[in-house]
N, C-alpha and C positions, 0 to 999 in steps of 0.2 A: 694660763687659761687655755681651753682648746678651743679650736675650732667647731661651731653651731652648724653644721652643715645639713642637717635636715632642717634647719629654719623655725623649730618650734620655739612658740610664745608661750606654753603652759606646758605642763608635765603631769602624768599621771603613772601611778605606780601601782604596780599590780605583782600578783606571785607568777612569775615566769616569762622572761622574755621568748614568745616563739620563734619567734622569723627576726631577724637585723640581716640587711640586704641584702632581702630576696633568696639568706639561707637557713633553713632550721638552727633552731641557735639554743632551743629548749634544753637539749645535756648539758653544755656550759651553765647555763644559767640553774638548772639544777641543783648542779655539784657544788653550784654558791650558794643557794639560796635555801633550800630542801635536801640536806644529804643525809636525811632518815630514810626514805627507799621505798613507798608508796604512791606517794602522786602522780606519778607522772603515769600507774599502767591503771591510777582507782578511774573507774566511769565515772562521769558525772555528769552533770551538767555544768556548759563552758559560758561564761562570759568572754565578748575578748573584743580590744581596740586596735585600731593600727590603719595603713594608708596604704595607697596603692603608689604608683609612680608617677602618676597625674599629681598629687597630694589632696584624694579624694577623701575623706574620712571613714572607714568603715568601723560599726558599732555593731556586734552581732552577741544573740544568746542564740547557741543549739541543747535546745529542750527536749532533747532524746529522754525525758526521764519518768520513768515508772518505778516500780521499788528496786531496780536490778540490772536498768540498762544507763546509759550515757556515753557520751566521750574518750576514751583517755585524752590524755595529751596527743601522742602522735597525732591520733585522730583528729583531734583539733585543728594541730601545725598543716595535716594535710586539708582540712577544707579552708584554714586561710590562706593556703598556696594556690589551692584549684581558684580562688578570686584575687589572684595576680597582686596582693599585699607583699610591699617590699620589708614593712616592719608591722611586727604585734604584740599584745602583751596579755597574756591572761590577767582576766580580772577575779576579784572575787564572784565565785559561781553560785550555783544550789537554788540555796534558801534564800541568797540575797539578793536576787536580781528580780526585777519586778522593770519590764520593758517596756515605756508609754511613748508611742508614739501622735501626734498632732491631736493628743487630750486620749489616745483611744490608749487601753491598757491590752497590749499585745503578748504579755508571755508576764505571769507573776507564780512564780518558783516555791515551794513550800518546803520547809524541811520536814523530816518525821519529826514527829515532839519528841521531847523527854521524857513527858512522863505515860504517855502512850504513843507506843509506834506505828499504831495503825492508820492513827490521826496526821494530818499536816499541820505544821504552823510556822510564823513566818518567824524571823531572826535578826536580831535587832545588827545593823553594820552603823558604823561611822564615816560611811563615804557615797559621794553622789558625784554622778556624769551627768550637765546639762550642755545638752548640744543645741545651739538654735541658730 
């Protein structure tokens, strides 16, 4: 068994580990997880978890998204670095993130529909982050 040395009591998994101590870690975690060859330079919009060195929690969505802009990854890795995150993890992004903080609904994501693109609609996930 190894060593717990970040101390967590729960786990959450996400596509793409960004940062593991305080270094970009996203190509590694790529080249395992995603080695079809798009994600990492598609925009998006980013979910993403992780902690600083204090073990402060930080939970963010960057909702850069109109039909054409967002994220890549780099982009990402570098705004979880400019707020001093030792580790992070992408979450699932987009259409499934819907951001409420203390009852107020701060960021709720739409994808294009399927069966019109013009339209937004939401997407159904199987996973939830409650932080309190």
């Amino acid at each position: 068994m190894t060593e717990n040395k970040h101390e967590f009591s729960e786990l959450v998994s996400g596509m793409l580990w960004l940062i593991r101590d305080k270094t970009p870690f996203y190509q590694q975690s790529y080249a395992i997880e995603l080695p079809h060859g798009y994600f990492v330079g598609q925009s998006a919009s980013r979910t993403v978890i992780g902690h600083d060195a204090a073990g402060r929690l930080y939970l963010f969505v960057a909702e850069l998204n109109t039909q054409d802009r967002g994220l890549s990854i780099p982009d990402t890795v570098a705004l979880a670095l400019s707020l001093n995150l030792v580790n992070a993890v992408n979450l699932d992004g987009g259409g499934s993130s819907t951001f409420v903080y203390q009852g107020r609904v701060l960021s709720d994501l739409k994808d294009r529909c399927v069966s019109n693109a013009a339209e937004r609609c939401e997407r159904e996930v199987n996973s939830i982050i409650c932080v309190k």
